[in-house]
N, C-alpha and C positions, 0 to 999 in steps of 0.2 A: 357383283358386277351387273351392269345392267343389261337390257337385253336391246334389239333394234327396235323392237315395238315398244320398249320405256321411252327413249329414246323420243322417238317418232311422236310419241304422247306426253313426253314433256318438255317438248319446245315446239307444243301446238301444231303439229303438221297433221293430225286424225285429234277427234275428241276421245278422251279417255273412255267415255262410254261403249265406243266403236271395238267392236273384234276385228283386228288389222290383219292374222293368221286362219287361215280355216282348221276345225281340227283334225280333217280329213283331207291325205294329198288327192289333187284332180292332175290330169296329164291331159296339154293342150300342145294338141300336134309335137305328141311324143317325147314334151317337156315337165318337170314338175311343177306344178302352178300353185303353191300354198297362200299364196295371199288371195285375200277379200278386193271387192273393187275399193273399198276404202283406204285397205293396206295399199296399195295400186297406188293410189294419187296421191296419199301421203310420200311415198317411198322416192316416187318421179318426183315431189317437189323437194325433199332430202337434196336428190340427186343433180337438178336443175338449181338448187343453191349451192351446192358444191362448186358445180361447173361457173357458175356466175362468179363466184370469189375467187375459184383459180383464173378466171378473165379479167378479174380487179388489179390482181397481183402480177397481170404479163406472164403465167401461169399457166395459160390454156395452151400449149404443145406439150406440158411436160408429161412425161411417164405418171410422176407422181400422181395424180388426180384420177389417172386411168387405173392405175392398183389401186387405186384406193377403192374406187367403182367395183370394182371387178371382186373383192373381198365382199363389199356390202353385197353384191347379186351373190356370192358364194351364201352368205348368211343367210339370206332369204329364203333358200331350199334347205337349211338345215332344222331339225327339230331337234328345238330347244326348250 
């Protein structure tokens, strides 16, 4: 299975070279913060193509698009 940082690095949104996870969690104003600024901008562009194709599709009110978000930011403070 693959992981969100395969993912993230194989359809170009961080270079493979890039650590997108820190391997140490940090807490920003009392939140888990495990990503890199690389992971960061890779994850928002993920995120901001999501939201663009659920707006292609007449898409952007639905629920759907928001779970979907809301599992991948679940993902993102998991260690994996």
């Amino acid at each position: 299975m693959k992981t969100l940082e395969d993912i993230l690095k194989e359809y170009k949104f961080a270079p493979k070279s890039k650590q997108l996870f820190r391997k140490r969690r940090i807490y920003i104003d009392y939140l888990p913060d495990d990503m890199t600024k690389v992971g960061h901008k890779a994850y928002r562009n993920l995120i901001c193509l999501l939201y663009d194709i659920a707006h292609l599709l007449n898409e952007h009110n639905s629920n759907s698009i928001h779970r979907i978000v809301d599992e991948l930011d679940f993902i993102t403070t998991q260690n994996y």
